[in-house]
DSSP file (Angstrom, degrees, kcal/mol; ACC not computed):
  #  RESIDUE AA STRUCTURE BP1 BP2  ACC     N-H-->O    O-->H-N    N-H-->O    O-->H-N    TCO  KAPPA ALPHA  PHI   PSI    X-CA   Y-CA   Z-CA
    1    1 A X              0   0    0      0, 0.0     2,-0.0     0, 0.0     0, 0.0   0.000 360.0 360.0 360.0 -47.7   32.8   11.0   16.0
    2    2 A X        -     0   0    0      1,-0.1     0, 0.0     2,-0.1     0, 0.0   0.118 360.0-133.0 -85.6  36.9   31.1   14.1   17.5
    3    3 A X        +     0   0    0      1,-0.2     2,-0.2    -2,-0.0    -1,-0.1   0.732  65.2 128.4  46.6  24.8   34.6   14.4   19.9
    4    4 A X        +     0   0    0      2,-0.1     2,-0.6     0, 0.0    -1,-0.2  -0.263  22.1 119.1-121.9  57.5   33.0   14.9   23.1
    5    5 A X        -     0   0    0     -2,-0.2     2,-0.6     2,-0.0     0, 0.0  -0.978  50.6-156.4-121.8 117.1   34.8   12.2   25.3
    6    6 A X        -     0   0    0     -2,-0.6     2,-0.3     2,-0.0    -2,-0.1  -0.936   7.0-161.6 -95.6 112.7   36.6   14.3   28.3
    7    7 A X        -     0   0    0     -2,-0.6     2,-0.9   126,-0.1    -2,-0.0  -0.886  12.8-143.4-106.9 145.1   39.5   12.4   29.7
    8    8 A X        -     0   0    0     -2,-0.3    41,-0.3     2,-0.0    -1,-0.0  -0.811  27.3-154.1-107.1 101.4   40.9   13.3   33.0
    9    9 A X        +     0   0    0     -2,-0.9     2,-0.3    39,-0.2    39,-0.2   0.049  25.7 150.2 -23.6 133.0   44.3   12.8   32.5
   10   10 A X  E     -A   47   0A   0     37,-0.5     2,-0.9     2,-0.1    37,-0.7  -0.950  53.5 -89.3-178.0 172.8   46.7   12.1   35.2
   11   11 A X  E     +A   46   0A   0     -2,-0.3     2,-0.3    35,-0.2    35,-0.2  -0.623  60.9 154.4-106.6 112.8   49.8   10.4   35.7
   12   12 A X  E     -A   45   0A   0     33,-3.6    33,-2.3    -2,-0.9     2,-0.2  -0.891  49.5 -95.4-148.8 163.8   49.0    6.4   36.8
   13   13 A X    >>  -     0   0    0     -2,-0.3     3,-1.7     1,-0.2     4,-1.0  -0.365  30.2-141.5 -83.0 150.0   50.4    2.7   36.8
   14   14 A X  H 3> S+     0   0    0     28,-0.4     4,-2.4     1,-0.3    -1,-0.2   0.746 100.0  67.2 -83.2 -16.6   49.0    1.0   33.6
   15   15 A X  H 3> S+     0   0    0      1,-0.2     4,-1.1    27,-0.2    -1,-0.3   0.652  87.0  63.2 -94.4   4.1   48.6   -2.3   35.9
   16   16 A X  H <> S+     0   0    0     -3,-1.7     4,-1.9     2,-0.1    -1,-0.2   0.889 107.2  47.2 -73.0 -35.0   45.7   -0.4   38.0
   17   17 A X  H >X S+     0   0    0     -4,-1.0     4,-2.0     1,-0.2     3,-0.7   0.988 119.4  44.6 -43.5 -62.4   43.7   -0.5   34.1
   18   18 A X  H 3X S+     0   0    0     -4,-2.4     4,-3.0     2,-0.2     5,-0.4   0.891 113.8  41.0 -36.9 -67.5   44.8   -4.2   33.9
   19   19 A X  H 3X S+     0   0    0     -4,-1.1     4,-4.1     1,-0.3    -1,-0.2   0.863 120.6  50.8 -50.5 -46.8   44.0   -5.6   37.3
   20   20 A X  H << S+     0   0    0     -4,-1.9    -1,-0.3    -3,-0.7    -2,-0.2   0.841 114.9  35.9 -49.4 -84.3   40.9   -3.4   36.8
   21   21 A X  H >X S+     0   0    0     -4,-2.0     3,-3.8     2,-0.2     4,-3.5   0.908 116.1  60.5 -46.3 -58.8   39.6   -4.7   33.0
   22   22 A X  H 3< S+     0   0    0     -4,-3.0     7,-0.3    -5,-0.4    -1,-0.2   0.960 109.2  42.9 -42.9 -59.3   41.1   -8.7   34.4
   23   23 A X  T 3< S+     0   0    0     -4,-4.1    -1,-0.3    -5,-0.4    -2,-0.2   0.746 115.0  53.2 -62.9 -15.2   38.2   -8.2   37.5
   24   24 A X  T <4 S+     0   0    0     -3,-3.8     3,-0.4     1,-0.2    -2,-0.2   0.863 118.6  33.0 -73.5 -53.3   35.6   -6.9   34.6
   25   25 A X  S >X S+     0   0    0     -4,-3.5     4,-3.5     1,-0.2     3,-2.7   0.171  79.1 122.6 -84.8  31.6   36.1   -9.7   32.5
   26   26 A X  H >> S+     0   0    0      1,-0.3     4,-2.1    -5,-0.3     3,-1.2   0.954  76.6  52.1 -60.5 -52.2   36.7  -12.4   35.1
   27   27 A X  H 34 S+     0   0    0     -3,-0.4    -1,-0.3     1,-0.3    -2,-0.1   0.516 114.0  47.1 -80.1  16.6   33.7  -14.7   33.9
   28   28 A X  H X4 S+     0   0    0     -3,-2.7     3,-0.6    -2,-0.3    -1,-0.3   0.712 112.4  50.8-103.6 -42.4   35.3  -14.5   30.0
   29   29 A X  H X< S+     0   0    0     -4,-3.5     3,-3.1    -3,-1.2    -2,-0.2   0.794  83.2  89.5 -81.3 -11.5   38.6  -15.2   31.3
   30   30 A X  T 3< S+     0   0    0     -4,-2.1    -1,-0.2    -5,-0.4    -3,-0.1   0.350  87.3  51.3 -53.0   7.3   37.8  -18.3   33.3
   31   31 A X  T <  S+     0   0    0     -3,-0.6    39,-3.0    -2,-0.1     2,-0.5   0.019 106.6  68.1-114.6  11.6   38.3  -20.7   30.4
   32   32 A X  S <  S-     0   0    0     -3,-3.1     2,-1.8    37,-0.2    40,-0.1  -0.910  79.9-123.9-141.5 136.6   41.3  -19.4   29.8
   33   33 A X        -     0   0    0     -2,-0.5    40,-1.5    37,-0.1     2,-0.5  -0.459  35.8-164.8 -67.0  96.5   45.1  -19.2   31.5
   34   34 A X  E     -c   73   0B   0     -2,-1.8     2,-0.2    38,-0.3    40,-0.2  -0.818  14.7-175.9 -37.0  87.8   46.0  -15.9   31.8
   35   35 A X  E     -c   74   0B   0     38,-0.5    40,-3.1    -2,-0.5     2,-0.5  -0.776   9.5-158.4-115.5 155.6   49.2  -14.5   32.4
   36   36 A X  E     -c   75   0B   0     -2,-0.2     2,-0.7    38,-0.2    40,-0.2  -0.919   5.7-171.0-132.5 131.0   50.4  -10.7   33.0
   37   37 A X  E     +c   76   0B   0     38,-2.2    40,-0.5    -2,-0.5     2,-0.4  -0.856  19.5 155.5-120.5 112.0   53.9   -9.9   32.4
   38   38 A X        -     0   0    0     -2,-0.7    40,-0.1    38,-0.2     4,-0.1  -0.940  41.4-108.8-114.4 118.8   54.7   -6.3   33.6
   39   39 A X    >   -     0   0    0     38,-0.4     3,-1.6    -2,-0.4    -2,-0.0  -0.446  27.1-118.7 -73.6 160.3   58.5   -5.0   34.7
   40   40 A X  T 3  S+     0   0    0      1,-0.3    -1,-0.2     2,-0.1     2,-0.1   0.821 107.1  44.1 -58.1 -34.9   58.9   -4.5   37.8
   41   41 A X  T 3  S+     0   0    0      1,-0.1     2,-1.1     2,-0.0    -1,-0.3  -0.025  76.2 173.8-117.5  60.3   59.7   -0.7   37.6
   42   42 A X    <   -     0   0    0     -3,-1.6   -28,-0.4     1,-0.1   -27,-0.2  -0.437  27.1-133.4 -40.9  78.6   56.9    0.4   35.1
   43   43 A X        -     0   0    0     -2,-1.1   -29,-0.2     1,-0.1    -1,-0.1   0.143  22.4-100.8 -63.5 165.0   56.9    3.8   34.8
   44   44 A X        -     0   0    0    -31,-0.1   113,-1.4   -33,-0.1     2,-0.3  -0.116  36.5-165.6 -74.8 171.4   53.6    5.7   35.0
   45   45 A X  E     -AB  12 156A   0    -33,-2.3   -33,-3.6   111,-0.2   111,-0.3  -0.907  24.6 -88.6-136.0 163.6   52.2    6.8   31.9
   46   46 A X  E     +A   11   0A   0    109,-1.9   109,-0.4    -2,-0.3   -35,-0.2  -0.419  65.9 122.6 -29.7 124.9   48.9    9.8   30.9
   47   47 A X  E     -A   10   0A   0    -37,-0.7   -37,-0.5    -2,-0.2     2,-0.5  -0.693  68.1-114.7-177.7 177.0   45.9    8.5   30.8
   48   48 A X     >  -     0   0    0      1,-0.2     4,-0.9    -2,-0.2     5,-0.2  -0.924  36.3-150.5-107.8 140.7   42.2    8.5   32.3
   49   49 A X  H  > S+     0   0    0     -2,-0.5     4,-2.0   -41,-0.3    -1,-0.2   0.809  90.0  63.4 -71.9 -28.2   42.3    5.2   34.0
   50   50 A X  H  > S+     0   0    0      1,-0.2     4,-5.2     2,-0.2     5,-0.2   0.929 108.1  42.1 -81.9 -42.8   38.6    4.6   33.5
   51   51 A X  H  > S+     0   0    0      2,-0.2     4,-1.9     1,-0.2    -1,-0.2   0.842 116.5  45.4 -78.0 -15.3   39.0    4.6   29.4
   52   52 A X  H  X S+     0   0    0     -4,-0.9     4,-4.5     2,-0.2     5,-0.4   0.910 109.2  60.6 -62.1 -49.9   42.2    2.5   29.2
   53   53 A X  H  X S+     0   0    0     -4,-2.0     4,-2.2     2,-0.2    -2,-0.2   0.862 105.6  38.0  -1.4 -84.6   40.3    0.9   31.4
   54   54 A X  H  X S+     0   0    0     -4,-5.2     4,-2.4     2,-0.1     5,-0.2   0.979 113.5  60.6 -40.1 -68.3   37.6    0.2   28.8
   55   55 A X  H  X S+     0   0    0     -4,-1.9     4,-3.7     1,-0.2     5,-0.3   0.953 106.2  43.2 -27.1 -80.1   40.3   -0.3   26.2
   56   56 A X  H  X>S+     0   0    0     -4,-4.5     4,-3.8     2,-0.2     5,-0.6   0.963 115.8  51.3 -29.6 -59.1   41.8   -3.3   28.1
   57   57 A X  H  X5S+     0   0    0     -4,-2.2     4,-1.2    -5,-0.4    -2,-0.2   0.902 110.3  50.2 -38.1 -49.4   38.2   -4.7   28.8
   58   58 A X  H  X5S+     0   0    0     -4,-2.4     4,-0.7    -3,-0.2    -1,-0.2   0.851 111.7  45.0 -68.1 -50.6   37.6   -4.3   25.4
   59   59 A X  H  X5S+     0   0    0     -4,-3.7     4,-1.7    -5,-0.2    -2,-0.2   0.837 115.2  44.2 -62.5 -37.4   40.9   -6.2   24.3
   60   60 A X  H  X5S+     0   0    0     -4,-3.8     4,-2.5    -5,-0.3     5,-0.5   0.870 105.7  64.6 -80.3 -47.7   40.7   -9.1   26.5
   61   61 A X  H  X<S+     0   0    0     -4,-1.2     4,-2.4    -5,-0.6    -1,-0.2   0.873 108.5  40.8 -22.4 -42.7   37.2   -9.4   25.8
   62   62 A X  H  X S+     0   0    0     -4,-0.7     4,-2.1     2,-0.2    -1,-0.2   0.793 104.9  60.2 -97.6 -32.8   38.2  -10.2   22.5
   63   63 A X  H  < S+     0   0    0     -4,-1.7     4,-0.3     2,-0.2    28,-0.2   0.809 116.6  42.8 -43.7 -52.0   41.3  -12.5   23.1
   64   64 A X  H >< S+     0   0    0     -4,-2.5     3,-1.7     2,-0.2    -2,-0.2   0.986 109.5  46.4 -47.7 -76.3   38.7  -14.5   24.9
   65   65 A X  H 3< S+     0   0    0     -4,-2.4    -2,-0.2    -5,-0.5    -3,-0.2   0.942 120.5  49.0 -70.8 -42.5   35.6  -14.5   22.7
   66   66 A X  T 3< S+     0   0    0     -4,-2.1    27,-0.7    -5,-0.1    -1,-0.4   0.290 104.9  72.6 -86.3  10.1   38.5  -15.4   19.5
   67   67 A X  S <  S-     0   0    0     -3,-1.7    25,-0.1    -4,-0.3     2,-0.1  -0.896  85.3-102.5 -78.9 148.3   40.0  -17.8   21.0
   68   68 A X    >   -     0   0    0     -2,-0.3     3,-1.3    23,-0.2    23,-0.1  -0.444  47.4 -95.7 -54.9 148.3   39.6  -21.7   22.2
   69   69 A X  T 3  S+     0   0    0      1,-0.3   -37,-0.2    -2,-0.1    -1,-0.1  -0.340 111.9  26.1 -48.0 138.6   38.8  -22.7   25.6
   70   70 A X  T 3  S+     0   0    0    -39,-3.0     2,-0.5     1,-0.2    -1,-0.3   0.422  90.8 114.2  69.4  -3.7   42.1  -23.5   27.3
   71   71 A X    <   -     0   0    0     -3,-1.3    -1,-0.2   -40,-0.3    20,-0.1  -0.956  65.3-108.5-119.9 141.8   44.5  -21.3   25.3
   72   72 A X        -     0   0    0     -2,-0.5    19,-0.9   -40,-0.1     2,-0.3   0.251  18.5-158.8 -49.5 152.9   46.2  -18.6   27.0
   73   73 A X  E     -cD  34  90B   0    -40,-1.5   -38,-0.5    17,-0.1     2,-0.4  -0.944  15.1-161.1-140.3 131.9   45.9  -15.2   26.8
   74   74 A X  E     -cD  35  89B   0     15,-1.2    15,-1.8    -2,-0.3     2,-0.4  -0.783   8.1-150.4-132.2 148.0   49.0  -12.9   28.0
   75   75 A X  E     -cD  36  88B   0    -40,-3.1   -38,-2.2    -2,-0.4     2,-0.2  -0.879  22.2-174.0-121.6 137.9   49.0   -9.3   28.9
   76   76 A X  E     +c   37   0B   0     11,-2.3    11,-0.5    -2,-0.4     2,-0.3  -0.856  17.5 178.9-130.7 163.8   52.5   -7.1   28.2
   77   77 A X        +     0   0    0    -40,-0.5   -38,-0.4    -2,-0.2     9,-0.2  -0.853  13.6 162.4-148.2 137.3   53.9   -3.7   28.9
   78   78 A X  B     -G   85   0C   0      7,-1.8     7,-1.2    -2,-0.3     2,-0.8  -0.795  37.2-112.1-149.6 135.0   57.3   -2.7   27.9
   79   79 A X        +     0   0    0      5,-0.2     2,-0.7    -2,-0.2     5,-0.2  -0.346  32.3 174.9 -36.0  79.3   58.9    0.9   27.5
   80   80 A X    >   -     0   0    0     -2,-0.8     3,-3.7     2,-0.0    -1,-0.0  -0.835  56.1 -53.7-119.8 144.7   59.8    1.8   24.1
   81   81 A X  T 3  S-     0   0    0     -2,-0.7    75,-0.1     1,-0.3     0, 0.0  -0.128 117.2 -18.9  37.2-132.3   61.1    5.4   23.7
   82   82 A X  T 3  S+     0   0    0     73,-0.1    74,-1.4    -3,-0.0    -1,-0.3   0.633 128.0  62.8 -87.4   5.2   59.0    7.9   25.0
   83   83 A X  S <  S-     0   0    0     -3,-3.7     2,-0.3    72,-0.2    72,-0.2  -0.199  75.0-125.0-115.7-168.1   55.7    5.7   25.2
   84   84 A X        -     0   0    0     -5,-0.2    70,-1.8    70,-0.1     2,-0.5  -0.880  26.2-138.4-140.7 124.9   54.8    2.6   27.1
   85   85 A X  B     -GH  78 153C   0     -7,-1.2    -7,-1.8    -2,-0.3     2,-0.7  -0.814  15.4-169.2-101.7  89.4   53.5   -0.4   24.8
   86   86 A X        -     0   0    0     66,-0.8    66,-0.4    -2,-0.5     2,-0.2  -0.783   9.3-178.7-104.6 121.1   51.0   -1.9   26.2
   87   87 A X        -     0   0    0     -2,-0.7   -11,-2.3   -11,-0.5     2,-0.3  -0.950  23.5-168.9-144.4 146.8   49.6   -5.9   24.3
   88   88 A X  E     -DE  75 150B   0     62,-1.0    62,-2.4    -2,-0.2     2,-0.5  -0.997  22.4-177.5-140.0 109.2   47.2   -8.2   24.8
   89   89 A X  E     -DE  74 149B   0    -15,-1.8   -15,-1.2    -2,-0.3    60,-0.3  -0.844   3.7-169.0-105.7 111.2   48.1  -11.5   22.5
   90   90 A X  E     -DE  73 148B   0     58,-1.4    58,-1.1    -2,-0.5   -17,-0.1  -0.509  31.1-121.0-101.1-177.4   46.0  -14.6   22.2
   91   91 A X  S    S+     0   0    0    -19,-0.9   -23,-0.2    56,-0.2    56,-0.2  -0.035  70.3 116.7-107.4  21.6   46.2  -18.1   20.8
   92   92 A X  S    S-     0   0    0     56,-0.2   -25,-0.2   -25,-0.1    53,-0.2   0.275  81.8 -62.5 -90.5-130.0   43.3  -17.9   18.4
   93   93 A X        -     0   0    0    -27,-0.7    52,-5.8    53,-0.1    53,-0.3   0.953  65.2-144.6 -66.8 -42.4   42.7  -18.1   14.4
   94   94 A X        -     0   0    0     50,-0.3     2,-0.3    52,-0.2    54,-0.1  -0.361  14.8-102.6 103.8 163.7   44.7  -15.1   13.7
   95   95 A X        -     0   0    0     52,-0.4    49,-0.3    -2,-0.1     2,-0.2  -0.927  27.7-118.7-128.7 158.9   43.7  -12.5   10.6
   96   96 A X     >  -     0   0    0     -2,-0.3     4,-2.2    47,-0.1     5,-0.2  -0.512  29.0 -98.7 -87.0 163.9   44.8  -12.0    7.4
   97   97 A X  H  > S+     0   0    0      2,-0.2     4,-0.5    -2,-0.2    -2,-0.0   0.539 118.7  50.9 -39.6 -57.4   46.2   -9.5    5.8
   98   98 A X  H >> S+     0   0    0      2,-0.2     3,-3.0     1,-0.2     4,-0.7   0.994 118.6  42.5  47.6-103.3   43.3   -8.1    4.0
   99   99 A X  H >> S+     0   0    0      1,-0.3     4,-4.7     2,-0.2     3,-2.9   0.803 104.3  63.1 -23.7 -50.4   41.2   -8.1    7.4
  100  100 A X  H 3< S+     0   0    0     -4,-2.2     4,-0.5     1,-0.3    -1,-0.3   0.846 102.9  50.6 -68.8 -27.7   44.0   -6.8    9.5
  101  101 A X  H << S+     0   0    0     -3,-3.0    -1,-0.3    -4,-0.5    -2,-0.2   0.778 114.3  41.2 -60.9 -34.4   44.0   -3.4    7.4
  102  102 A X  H X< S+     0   0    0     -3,-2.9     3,-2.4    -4,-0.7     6,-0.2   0.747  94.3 109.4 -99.1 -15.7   40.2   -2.8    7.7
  103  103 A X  T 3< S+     0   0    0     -4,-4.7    21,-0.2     1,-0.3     5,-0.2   0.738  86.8  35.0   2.9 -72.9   40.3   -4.1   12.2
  104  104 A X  T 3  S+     0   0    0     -4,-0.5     2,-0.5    20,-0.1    -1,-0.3   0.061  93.7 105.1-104.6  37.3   39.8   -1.3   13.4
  105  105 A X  S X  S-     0   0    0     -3,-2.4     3,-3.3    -2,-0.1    20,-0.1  -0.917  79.6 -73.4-116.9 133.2   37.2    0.9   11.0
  106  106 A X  T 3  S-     0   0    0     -2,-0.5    16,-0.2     1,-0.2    -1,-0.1   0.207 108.1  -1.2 -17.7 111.8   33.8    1.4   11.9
  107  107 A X  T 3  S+     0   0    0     14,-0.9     2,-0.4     1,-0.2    -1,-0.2   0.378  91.5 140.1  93.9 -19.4   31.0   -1.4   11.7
  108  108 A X    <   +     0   0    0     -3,-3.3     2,-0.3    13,-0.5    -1,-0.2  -0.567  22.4 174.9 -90.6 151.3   33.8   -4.4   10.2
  109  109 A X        -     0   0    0     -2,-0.4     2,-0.1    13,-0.1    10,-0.0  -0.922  36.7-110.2-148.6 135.7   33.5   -7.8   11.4
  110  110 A X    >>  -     0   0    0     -2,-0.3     3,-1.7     1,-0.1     4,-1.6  -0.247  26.0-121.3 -84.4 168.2   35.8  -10.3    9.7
  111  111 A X  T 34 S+     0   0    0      1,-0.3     4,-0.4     2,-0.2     3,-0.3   0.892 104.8  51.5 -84.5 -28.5   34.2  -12.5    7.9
  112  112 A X  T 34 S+     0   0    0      1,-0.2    -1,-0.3     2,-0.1    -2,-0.1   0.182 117.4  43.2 -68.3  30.8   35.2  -15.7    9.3
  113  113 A X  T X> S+     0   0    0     -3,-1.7     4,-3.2     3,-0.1     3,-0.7   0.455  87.8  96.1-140.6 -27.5   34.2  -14.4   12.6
  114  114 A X  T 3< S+     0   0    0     -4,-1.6    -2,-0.1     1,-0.3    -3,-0.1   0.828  99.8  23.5 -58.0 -51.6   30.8  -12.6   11.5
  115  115 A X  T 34 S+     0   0    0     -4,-0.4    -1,-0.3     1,-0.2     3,-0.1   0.450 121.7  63.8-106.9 -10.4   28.2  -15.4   12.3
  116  116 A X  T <4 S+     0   0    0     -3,-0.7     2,-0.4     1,-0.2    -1,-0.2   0.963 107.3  35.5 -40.9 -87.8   30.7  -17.1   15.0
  117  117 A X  S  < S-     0   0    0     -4,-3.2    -1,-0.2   -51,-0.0    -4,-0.1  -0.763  79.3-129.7-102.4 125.6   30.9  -14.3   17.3
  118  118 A X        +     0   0    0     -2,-0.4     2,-0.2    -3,-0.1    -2,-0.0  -0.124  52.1  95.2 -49.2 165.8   28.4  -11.9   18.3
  119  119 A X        -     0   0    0    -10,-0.0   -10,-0.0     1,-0.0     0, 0.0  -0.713  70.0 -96.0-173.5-160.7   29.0   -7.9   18.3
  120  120 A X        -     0   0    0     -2,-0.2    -2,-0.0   -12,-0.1    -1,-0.0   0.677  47.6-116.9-109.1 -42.1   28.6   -4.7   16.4
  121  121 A X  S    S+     0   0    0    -15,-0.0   -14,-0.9   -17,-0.0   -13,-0.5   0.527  92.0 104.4 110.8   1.5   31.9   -4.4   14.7
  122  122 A X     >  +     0   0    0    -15,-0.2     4,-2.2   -16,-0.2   -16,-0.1   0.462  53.8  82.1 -93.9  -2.9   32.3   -0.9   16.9
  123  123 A X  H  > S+     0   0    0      1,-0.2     4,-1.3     2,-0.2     5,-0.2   0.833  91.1  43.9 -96.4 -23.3   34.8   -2.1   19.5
  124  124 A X  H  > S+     0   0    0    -16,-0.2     4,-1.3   -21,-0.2    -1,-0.2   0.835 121.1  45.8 -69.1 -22.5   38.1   -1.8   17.6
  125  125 A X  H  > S+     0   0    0      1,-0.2     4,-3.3     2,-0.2    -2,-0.2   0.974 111.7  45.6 -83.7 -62.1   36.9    1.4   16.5
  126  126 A X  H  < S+     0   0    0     -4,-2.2    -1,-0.2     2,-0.2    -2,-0.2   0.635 116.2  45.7 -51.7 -27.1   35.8    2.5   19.4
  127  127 A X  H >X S+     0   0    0     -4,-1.3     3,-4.1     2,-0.2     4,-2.8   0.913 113.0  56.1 -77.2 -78.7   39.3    1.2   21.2
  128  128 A X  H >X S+     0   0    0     -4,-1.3     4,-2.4     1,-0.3     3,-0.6   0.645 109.5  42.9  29.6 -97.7   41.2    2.9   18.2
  129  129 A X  H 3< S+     0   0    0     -4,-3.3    -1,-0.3     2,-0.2    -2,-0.2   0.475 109.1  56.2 -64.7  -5.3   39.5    6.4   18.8
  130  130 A X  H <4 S+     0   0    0     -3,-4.1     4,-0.2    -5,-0.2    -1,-0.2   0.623 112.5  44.6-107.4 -16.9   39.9    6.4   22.9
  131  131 A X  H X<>S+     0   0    0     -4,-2.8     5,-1.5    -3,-0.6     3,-1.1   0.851 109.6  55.3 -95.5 -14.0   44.0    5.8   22.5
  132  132 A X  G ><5S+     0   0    0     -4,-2.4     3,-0.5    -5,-0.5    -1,-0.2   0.764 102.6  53.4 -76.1  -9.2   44.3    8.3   20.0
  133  133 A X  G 3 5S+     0   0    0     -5,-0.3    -1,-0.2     1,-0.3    -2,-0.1   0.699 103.7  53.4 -72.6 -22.1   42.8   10.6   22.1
  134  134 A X  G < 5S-     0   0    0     -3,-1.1    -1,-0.3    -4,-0.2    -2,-0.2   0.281 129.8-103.5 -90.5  -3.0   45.5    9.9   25.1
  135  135 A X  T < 5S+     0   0    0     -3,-0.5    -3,-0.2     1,-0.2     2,-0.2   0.987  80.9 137.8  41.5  68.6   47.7   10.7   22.1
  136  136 A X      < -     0   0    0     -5,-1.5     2,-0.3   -53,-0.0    18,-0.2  -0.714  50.9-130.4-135.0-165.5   48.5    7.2   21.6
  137  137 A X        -     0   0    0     16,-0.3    16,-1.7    -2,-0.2     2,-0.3  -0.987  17.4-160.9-147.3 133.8   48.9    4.6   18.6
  138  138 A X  E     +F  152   0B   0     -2,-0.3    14,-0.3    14,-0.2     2,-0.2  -0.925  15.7 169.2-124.8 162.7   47.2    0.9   18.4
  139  139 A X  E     -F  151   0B   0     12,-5.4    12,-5.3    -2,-0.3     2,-0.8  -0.999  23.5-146.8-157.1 151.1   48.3   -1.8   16.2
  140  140 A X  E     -F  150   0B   0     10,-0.2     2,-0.4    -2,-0.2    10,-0.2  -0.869   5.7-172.0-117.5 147.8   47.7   -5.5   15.6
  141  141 A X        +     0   0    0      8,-3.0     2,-0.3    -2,-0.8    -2,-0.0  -0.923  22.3 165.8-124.5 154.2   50.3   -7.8   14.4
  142  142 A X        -     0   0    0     -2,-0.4     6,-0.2     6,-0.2     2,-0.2  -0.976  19.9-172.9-153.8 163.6   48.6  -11.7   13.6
  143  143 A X  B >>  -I  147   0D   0      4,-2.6     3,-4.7    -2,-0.3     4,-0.8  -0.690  42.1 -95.7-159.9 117.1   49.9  -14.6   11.7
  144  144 A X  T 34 S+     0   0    0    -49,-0.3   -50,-0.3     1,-0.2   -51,-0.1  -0.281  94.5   8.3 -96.4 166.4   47.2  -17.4   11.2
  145  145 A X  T 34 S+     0   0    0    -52,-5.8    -1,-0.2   -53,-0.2   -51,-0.2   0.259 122.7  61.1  81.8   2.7   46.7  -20.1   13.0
  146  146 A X  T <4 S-     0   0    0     -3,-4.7     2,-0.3     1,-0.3   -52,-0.2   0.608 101.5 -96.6-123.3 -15.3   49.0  -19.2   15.6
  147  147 A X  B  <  -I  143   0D   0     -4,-0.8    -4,-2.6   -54,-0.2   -52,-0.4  -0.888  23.8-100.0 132.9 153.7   47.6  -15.9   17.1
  148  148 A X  E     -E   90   0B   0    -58,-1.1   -58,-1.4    -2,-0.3     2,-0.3  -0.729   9.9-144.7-153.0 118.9   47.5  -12.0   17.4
  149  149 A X  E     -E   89   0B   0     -2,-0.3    -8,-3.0   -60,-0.3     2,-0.6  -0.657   7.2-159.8 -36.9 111.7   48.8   -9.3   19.5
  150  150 A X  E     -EF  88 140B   0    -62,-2.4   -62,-1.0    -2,-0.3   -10,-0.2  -0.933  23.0-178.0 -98.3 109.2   46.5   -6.1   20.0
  151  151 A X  E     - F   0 139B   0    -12,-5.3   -12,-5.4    -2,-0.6     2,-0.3  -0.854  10.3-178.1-109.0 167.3   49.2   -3.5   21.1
  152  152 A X  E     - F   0 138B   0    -66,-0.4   -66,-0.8   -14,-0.3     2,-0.2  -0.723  19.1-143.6-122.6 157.3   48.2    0.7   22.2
  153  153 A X  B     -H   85   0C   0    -16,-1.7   -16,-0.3    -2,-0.3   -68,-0.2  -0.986  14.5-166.9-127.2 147.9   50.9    3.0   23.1
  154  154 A X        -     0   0    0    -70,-1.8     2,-0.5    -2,-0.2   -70,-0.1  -0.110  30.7-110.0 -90.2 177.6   50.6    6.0   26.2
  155  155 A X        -     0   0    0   -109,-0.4  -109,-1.9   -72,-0.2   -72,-0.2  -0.975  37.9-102.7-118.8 158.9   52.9    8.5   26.6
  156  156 A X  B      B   45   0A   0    -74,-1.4  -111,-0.2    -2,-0.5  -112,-0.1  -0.394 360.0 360.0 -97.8 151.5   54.7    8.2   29.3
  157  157 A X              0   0    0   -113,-1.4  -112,-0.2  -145,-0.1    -1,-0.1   0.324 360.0 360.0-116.9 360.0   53.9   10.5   32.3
């Protein structure tokens, strides 16, 4: 809120964040298969590596903690127009509609989730406010009972 997050920009491969976040979270993702599907000629994008960085952490983190043990969790990138689309989709409950509108505002935790899973309710918010800052856009797509996709977009470098 008080704007004072400095990013040092620079032009970098979105799979240093990944590999990066993957090695943060190792002992979250060890119940779960994990696959990362990147193309092969992934152009670089903006960004401060260390807060995408976060961002990533922050997303798998969450793929994890909302999911069962044993279901997958898959990391994407793909080019669209001038950005690069980067999503991290699991195999948990999924949100509704309702929920999926309020995700990413300060302080909410869904309500099937509140007394489940521990946290503050700041980490969407907080992911939220560190891609719009790259001048990017996050979104979630869900459908429950199958799953949800947390996607950001970069701009491309």
């Amino acid at each position: 809120d008080a704007q004072q997050v400095q990013l040092h920009l620079e032009s970098a491969q979105i799979n240093t964040a990944i590999t990066e976040a993957i090695a943060e979270c190792n002992s979250l993702l060890e119940a779960h298969p994990l696959e990362v599907r990147l193309p092969p000629s992934t152009p670089a994008v903006l960004m401060d590596v260390n807060w995408i960085r976060k961002v990533l952490h922050h997303l798998l983190e969450n793929a994890a903690k909302y999911s069962e043990h044993g279901k997958p969790i898959f990391v994407s990138a793909e080019v669209q127009g001038p950005s690069l689309v980067t999503s991290v989709a699991d195999r948990g409950d999924g949100i509704d509609d309702l929920e999926r509108s309020m995700i990413f505002d300060k302080f909410y935790r869904g309500q099937s989730q509140r007394y489940r899973v521990q946290g503050t309710g700041m980490g969407l918010a907080i992911v939220k406010a560190i891609v719009e800052a790259h001048g990017g856009k996050v979104d979630v797509t869900s459908q429950l009972g199958v799953g949800s996709v947390f996607s950001f977009s970069l701009p491309l470098a």
